[in-house]
Backbone as a printed PyTorch tensor [residue, N CA C, xyz], in Angstrom:
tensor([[[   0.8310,   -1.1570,    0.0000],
         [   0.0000,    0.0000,    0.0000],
         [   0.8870,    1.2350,    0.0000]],

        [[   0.1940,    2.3550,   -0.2990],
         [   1.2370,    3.4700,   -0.4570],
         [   1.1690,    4.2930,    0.9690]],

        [[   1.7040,    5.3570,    1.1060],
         [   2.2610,    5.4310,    2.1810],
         [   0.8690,    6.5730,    2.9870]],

        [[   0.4920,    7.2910,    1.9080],
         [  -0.5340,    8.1580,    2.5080],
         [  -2.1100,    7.0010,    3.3780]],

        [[  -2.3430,    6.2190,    2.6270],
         [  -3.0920,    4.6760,    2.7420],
         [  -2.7270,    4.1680,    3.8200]],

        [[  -0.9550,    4.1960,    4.5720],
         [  -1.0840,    3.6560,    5.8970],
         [  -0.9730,    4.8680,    6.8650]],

        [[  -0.7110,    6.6940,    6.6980],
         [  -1.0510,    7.1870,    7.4180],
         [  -2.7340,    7.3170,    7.5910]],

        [[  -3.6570,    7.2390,    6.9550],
         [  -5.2140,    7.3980,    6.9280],
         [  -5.4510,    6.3170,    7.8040]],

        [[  -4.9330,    4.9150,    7.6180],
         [  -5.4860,    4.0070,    8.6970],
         [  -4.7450,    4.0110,   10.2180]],

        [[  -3.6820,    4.4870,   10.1130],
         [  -2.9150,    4.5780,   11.5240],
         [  -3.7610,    5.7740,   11.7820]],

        [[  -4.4750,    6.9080,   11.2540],
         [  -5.2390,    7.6890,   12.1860],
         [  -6.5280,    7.4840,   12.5270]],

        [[  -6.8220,    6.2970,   11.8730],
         [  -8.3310,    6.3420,   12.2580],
         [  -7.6400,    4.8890,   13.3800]],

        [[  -7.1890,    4.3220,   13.7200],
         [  -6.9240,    3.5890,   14.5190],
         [  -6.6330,    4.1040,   16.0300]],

        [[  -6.6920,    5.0500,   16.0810],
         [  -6.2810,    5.9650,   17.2730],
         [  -7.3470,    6.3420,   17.3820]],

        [[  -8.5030,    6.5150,   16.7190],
         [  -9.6880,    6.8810,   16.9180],
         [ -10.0010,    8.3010,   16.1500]],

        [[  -9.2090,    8.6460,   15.4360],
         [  -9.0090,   10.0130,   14.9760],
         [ -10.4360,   10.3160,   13.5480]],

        [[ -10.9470,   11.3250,   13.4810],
         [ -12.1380,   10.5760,   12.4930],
         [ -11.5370,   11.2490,   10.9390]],

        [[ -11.8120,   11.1380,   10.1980],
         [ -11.4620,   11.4370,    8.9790],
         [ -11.3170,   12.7110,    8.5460]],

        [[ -10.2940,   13.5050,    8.5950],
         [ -10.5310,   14.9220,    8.5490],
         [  -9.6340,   15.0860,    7.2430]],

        [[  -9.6480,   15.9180,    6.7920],
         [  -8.7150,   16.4740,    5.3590],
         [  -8.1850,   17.7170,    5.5940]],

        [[  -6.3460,   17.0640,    5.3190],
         [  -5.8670,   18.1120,    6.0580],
         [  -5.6540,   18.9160,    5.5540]],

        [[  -6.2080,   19.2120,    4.6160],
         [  -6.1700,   20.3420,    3.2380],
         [  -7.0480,   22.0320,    3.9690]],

        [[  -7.7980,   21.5830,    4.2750],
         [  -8.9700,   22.5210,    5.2550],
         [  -8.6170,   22.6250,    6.5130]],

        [[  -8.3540,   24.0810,    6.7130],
         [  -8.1670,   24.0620,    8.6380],
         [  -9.2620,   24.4610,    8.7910]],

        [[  -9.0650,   23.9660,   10.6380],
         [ -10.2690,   24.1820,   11.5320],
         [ -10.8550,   25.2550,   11.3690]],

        [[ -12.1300,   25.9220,   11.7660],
         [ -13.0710,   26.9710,   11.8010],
         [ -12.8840,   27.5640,   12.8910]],

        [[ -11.4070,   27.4660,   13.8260],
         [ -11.2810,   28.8660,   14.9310],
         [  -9.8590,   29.0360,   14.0500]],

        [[  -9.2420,   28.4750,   12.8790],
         [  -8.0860,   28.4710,   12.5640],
         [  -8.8260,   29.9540,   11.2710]],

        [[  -9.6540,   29.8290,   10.7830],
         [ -10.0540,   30.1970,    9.4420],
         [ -10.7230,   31.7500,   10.2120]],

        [[ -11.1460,   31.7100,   11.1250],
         [ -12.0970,   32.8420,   11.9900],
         [ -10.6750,   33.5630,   12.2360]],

        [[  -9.7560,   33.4070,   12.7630],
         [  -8.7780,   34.1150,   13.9110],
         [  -7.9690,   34.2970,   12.1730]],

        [[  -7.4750,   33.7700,   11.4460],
         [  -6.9010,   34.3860,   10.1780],
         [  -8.0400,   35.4060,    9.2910]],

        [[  -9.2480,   35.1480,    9.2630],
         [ -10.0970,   36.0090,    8.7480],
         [  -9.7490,   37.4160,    9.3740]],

        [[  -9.8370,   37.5280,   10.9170],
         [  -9.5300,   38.4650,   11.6320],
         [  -8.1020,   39.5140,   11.3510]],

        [[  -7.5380,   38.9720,   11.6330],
         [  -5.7700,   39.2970,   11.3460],
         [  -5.4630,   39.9060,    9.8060]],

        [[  -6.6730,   38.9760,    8.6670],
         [  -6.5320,   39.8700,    7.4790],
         [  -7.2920,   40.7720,    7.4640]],

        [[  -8.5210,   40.8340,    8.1550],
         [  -8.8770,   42.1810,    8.1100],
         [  -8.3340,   43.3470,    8.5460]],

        [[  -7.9970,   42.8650,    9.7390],
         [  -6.6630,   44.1320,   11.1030],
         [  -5.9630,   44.4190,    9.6580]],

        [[  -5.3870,   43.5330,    9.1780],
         [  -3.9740,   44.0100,    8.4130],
         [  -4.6270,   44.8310,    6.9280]],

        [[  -5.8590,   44.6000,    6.4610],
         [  -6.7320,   44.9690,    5.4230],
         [  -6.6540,   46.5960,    6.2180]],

        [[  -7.6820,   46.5950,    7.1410],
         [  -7.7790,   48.0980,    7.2250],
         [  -6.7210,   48.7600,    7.6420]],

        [[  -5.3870,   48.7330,    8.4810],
         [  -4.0620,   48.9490,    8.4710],
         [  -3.9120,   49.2830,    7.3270]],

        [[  -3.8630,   48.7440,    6.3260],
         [  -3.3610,   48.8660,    5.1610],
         [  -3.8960,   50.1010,    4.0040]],

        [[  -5.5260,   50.0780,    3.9150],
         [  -6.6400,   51.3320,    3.5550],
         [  -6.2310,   52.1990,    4.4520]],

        [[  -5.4670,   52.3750,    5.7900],
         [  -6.2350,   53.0770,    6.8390],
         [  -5.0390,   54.2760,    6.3160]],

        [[  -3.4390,   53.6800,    6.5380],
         [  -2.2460,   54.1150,    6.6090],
         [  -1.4370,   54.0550,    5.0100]],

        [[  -1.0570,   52.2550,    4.8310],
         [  -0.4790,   52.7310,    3.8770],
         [  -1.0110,   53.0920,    2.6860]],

        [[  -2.6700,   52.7130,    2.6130],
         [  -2.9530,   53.0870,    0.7410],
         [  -2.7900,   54.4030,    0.6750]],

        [[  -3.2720,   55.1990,    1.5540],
         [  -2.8140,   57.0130,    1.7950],
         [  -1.3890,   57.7210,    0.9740]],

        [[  -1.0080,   56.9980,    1.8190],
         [   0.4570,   57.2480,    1.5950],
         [   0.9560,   57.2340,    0.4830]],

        [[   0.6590,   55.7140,    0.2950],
         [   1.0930,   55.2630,   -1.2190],
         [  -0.1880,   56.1230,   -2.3600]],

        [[  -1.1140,   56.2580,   -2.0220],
         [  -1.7130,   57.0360,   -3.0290],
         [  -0.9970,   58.5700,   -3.2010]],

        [[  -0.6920,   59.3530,   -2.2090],
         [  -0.0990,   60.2360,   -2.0480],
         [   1.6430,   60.1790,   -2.2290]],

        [[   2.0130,   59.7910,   -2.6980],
         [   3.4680,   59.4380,   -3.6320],
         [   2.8990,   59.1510,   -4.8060]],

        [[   2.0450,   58.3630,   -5.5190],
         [   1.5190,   58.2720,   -6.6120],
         [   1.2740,   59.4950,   -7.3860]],

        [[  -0.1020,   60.3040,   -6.2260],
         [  -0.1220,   61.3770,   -6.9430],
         [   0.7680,   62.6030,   -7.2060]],

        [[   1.5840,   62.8690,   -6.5020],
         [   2.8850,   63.2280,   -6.5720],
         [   3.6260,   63.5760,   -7.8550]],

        [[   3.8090,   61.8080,   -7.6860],
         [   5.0420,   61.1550,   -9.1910],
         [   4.0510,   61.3180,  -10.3340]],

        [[   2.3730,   62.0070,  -10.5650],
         [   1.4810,   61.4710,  -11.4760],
         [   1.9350,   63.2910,  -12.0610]],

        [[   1.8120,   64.5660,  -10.6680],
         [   2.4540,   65.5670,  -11.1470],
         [   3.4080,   66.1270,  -11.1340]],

        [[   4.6130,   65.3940,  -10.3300],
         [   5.9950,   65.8390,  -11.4670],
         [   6.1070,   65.0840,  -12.8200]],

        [[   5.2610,   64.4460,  -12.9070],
         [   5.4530,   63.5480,  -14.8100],
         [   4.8080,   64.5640,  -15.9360]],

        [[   3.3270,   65.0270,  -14.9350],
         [   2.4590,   65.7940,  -15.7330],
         [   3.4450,   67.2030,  -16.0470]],

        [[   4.0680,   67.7390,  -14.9920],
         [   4.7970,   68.8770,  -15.0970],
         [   6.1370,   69.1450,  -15.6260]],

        [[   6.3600,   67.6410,  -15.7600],
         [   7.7760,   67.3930,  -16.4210],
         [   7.0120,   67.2640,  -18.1250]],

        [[   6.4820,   67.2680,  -18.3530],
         [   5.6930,   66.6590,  -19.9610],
         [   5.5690,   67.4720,  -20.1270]],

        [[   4.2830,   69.0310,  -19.2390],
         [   4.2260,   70.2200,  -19.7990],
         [   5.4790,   71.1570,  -19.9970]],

        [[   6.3950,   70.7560,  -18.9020],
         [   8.1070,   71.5470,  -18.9610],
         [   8.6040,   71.0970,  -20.2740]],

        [[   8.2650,   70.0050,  -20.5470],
         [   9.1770,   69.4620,  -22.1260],
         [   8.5270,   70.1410,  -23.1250]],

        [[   7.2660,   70.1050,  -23.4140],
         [   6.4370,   70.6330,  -24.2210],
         [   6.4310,   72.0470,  -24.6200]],

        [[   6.8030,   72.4470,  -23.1290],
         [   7.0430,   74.2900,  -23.3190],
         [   8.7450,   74.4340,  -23.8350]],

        [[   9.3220,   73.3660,  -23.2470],
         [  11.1960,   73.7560,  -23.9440],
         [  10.6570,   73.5770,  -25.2990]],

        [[  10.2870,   72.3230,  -25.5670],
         [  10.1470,   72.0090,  -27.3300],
         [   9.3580,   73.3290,  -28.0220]],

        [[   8.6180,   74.0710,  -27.6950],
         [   7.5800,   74.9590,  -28.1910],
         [   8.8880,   76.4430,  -28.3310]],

        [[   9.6790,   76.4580,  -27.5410],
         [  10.4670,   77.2990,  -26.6520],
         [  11.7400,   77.0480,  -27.6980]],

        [[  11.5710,   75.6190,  -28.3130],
         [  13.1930,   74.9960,  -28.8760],
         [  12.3920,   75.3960,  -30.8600]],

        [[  11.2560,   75.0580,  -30.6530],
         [  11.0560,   75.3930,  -32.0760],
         [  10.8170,   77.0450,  -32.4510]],

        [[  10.4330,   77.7840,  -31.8110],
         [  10.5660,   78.8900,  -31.3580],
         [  11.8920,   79.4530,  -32.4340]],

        [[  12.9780,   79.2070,  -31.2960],
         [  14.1190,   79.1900,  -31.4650],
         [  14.3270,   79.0720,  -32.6720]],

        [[  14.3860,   78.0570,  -33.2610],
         [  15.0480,   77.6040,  -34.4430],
         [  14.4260,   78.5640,  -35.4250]],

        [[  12.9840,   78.4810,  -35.2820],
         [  12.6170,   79.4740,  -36.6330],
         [  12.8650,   80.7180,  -36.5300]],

        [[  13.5060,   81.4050,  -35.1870],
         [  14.0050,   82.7070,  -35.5400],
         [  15.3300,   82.5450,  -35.7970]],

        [[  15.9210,   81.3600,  -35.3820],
         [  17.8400,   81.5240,  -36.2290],
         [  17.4400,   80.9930,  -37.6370]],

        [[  16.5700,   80.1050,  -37.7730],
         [  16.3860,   80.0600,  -39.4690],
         [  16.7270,   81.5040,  -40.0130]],

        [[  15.0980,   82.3640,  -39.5320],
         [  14.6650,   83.6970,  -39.9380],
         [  16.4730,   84.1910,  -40.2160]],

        [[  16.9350,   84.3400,  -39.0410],
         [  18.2740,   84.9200,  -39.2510],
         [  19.3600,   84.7890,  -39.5800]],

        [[  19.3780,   83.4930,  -40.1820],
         [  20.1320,   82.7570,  -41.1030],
         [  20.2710,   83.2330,  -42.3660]],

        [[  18.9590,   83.1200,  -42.6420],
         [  18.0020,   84.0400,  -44.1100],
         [  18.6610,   84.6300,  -44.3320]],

        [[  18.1840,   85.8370,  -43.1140],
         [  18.1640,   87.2780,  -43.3370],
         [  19.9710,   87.7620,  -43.4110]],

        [[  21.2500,   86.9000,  -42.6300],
         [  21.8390,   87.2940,  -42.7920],
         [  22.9710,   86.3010,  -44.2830]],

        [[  22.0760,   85.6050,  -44.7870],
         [  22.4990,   85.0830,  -46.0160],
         [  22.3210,   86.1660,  -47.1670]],

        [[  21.2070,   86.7020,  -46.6900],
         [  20.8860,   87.9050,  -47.6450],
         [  21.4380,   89.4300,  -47.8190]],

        [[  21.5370,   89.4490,  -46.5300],
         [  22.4480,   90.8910,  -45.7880],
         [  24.1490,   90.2500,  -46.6940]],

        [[  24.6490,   89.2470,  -46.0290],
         [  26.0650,   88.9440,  -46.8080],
         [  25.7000,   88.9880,  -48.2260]],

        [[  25.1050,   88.6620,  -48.9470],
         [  24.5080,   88.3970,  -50.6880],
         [  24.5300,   89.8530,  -50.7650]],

        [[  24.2700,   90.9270,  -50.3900],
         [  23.5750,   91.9680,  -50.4000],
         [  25.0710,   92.9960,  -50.3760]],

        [[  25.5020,   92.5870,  -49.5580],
         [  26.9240,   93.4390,  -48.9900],
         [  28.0780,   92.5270,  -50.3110]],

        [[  27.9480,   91.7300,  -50.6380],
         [  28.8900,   91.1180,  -51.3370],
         [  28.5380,   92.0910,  -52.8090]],

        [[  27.5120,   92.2260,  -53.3470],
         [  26.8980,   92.4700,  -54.6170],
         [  27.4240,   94.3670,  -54.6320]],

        [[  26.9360,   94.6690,  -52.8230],
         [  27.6250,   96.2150,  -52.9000],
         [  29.3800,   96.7180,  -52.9900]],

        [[  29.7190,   95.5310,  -52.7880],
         [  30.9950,   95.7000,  -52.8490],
         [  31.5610,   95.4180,  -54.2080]],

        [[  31.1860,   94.7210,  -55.0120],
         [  31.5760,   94.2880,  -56.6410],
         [  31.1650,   95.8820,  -57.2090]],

        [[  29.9550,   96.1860,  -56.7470],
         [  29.5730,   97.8070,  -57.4400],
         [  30.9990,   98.5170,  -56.8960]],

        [[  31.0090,   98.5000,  -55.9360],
         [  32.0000,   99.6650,  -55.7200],
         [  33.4810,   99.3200,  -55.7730]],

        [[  33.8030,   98.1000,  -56.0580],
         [  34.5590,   98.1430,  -57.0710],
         [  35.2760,   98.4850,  -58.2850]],

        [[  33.9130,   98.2400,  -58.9550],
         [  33.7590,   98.5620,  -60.1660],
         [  33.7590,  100.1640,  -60.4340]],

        [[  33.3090,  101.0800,  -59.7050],
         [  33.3470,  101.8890,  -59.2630],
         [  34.8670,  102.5870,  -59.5040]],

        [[  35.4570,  101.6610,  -58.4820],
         [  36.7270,  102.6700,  -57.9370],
         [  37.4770,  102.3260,  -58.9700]],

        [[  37.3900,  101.0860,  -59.5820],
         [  38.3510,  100.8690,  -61.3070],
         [  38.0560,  101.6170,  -61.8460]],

        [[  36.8850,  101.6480,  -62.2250],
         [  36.2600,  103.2470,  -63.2630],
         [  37.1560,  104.4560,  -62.8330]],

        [[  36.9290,  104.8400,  -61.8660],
         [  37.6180,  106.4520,  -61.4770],
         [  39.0020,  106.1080,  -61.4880]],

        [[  39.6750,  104.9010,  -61.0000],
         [  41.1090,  104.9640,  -60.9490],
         [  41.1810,  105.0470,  -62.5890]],

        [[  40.8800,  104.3190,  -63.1990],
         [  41.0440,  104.5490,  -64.7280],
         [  40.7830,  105.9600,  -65.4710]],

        [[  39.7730,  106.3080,  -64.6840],
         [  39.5700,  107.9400,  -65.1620],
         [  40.7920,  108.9130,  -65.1450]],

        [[  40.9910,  108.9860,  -63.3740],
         [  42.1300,  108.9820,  -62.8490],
         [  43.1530,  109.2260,  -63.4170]],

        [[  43.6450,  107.8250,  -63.4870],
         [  44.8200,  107.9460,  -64.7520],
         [  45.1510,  107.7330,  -65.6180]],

        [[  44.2690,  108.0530,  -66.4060],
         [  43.6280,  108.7760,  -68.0280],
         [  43.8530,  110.1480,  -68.0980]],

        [[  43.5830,  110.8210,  -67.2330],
         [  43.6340,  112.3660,  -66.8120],
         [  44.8600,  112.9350,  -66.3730]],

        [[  45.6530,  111.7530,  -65.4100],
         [  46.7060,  112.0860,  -65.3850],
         [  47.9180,  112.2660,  -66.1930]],

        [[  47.5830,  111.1520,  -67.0910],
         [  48.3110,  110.6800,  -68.1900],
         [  48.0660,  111.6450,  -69.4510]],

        [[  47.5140,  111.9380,  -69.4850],
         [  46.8540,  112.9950,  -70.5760],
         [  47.5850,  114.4540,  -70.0050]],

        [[  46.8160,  114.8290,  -68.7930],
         [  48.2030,  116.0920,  -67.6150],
         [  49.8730,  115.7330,  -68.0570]],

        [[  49.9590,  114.8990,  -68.2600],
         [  51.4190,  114.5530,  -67.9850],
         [  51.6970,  115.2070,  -69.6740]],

        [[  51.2500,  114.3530,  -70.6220],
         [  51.8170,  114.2950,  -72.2040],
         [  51.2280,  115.5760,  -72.3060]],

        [[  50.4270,  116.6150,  -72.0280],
         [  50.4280,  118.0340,  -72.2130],
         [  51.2960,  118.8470,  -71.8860]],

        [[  51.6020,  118.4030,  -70.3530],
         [  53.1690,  118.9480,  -69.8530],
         [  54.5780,  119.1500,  -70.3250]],

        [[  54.4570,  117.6360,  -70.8010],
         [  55.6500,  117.3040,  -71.8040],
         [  55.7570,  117.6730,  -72.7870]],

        [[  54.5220,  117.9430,  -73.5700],
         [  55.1380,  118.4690,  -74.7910],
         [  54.9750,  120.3990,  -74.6730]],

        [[  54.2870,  120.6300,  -73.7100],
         [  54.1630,  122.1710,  -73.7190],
         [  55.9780,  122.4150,  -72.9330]],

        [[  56.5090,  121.5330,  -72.2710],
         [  57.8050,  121.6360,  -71.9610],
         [  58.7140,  121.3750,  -73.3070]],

        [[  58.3190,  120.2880,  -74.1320],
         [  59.3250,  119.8950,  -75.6330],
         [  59.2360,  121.4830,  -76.3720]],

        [[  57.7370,  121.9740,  -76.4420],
         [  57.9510,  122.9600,  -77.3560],
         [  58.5180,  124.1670,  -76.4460]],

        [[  58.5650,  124.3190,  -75.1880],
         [  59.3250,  125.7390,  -75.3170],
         [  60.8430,  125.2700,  -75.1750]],

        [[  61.3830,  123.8930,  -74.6140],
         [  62.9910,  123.9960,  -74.7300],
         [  63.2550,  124.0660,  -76.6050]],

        [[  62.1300,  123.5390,  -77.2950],
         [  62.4860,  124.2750,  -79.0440],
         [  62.3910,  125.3720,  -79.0630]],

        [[  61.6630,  125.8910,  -78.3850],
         [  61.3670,  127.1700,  -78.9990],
         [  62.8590,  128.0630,  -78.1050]],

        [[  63.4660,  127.8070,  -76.6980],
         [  64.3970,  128.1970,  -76.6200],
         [  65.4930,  127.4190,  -77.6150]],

        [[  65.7160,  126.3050,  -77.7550],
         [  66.8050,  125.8940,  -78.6690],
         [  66.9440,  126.8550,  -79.8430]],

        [[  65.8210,  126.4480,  -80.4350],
         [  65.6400,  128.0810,  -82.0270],
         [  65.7830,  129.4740,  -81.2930]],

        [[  65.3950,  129.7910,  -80.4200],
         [  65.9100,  131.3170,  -80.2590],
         [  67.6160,  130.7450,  -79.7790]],

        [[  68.2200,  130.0920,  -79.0520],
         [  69.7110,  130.0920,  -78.5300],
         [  70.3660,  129.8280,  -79.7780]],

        [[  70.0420,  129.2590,  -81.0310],
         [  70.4790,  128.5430,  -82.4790],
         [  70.6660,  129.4970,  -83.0770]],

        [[  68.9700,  130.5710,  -83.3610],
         [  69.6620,  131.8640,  -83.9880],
         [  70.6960,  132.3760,  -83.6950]],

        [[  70.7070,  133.3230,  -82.2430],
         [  71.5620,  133.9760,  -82.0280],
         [  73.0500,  133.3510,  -82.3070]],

        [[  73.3190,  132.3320,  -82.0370],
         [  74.5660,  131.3510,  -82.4750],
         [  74.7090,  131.6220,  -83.8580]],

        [[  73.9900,  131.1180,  -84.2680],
         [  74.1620,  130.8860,  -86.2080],
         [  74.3580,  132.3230,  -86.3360]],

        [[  73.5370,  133.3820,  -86.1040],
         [  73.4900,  134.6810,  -86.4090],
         [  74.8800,  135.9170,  -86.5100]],

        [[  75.5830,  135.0980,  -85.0880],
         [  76.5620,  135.3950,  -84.4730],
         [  77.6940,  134.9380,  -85.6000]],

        [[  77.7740,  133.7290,  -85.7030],
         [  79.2700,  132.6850,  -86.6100],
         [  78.6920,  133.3990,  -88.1150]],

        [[  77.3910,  133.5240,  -88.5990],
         [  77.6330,  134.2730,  -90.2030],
         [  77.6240,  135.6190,  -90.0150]],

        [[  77.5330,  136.4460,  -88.9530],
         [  77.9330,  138.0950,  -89.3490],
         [  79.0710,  137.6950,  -88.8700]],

        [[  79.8040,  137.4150,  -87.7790],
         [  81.6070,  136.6950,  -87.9990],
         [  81.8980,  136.9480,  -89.6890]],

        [[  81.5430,  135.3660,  -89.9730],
         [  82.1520,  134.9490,  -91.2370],
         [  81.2170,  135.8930,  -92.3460]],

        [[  80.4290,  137.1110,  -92.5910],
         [  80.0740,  137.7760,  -93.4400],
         [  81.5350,  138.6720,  -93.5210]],

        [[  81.5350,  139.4770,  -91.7910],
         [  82.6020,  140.0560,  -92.2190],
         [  84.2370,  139.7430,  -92.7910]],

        [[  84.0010,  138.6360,  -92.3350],
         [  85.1530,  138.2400,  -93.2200],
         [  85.1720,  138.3290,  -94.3030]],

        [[  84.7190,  137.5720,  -95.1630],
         [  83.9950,  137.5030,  -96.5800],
         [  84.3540,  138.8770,  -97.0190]],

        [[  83.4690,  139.7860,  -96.5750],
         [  82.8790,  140.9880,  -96.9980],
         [  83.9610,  141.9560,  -97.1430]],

        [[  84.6740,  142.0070,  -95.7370],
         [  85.5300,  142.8860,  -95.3840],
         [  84.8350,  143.8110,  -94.6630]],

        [[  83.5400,  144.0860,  -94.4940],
         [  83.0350,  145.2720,  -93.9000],
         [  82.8210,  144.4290,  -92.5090]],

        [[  83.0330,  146.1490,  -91.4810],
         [  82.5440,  145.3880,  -90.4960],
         [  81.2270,  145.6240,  -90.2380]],

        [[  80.0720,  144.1990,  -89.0990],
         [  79.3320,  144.3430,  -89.1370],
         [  79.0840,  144.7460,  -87.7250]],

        [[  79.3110,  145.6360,  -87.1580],
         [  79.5090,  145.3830,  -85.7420],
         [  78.3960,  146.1500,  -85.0130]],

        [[  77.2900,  147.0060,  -86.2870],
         [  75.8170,  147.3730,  -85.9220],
         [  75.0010,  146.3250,  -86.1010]],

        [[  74.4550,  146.1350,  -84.4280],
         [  73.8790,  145.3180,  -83.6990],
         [  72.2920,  145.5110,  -85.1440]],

        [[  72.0050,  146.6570,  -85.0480],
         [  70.3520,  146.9060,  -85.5580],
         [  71.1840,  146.0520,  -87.3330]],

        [[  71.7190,  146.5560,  -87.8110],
         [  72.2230,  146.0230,  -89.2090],
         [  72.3750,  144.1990,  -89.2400]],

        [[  72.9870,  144.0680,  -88.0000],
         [  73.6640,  142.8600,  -88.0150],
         [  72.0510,  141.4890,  -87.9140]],

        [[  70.9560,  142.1790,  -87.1270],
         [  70.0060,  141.4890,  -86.4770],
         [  68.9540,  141.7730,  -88.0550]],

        [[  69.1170,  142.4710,  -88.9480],
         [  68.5970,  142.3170,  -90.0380],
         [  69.4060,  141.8060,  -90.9470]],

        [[  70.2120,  141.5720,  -91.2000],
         [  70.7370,  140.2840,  -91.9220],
         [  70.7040,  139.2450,  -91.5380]],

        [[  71.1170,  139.0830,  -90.3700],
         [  70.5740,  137.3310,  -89.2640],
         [  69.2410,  136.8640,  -89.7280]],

        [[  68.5950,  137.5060,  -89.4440],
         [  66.9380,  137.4240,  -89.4800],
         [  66.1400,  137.1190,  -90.7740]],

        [[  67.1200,  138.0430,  -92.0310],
         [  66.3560,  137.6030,  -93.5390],
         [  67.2820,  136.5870,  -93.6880]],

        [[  68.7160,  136.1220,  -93.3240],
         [  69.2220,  135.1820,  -93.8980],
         [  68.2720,  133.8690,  -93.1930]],

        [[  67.9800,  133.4170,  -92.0400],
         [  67.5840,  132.5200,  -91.1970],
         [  66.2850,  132.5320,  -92.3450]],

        [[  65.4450,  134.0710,  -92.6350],
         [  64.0940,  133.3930,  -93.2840],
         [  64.1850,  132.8110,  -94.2080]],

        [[  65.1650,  132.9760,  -95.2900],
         [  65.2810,  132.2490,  -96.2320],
         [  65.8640,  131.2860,  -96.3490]],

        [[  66.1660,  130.4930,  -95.5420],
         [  67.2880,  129.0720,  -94.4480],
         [  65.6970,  128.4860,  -93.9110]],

        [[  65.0450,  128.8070,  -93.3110],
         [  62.9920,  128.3780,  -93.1220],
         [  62.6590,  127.8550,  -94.2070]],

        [[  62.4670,  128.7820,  -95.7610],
         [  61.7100,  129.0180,  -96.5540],
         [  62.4250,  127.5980,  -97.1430]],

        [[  63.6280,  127.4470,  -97.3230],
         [  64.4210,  126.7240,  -98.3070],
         [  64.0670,  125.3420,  -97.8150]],

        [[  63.9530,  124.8370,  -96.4600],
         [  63.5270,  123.4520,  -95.7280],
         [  62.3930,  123.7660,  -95.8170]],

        [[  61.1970,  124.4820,  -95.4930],
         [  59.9110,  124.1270,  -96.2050],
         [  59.8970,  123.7490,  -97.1230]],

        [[  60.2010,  124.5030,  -97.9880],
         [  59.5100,  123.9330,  -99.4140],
         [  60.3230,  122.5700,  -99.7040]],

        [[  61.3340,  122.4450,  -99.1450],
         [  61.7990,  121.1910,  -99.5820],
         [  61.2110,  119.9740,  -98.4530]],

        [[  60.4740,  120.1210,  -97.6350],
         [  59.5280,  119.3020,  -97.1720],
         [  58.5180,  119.1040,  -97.5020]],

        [[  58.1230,  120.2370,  -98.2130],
         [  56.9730,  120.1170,  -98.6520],
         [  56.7030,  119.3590, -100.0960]],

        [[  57.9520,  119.5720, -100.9340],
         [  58.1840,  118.5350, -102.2660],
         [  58.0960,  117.2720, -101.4350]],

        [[  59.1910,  116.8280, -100.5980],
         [  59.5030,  115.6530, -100.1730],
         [  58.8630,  114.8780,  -99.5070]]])
């Protein structure tokens, strides 16, 4: 027989009556009924309080942490679309300042070129209003030279002297014109 089969008959042999020990007694089930209730309302009385009150708590720092996120994010998009905005605006400001500066560039090449165009033009007026008067002194210092060596060598020639200045400066003067006349026209053939 198995073993539960000879404890059931060793207890009823003692006189013990058939009980199942699965089920406790009814002062066992009364006095634990009791104790869970004590510990039931203990429990509603003190800790559900408590613990409801940490709950609600943690229910609004979550709620206030969600609306805090919600307001950074609102706060963060905010943000962004005014550094967009000013991103824009200073993509456009640089575009804007870049485009004014090529003008005035262009600008200051123009006038420097004007500049010195004007200068250059000042200059070759200078120069030659300087070429023509050192000719025009060379031909007056040439006459008097030339003028000087042929009334010399007239009087030689001649034998007379020429030593009137008014005489001497009218022979200089028609000889030189006709010394002009003779290279014109022969430039002018040629």
């Amino acid at each position: 027989m198995n073993a539960l089969n000879l404890i059931v008959v060793a207890a009823e042999e003692h006189g013990e009556s058939s009980h199942n020990p699965l089920i406790p007694a009814n002062y066992d089930i009364l006095w634990s009924t009791i104790i869970f209730l004590i510990i039931v309302g203990v429990f509603m009385w003190k800790i559900l309080p408590m613990l409801q009150k940490v709950l609600d708590e943690r229910a609004e720092k979550i709620e206030g942490g969600i609306k805090k996120a919600e307001e950074a994010q609102s706060e963060a998009a905010a943000a962004l679309e005014e550094y967009t905005a000013q991103l824009t605006e200073a993509r456009a400001e640089a575009a804007r300042i870049r485009e004014d500066a090529r003008s005035e560039a262009g600008q200051i090449v123009a006038e420097t070129r004007e500049s010195a165009s004007g200068d250059a033009q000042r200059l070759v007026e200078t120069a030659q209003k300087q070429i023509d008067a050192e000719r025009q002194q060379a031909i007056v210092s040439l006459r008097s030279e030339v003028g000087a060596l042929a009334s010399e060598l007239a009087s030689r020639i001649v034998g007379e002297s020429l030593k009137d200045d008014a005489r001497q400066q009218r022979i200089i003067d028609g000889f030189l014109d006709d010394l002009e006349a003779q290279v014109s026209d022969s430039k002018a053939k040629g």
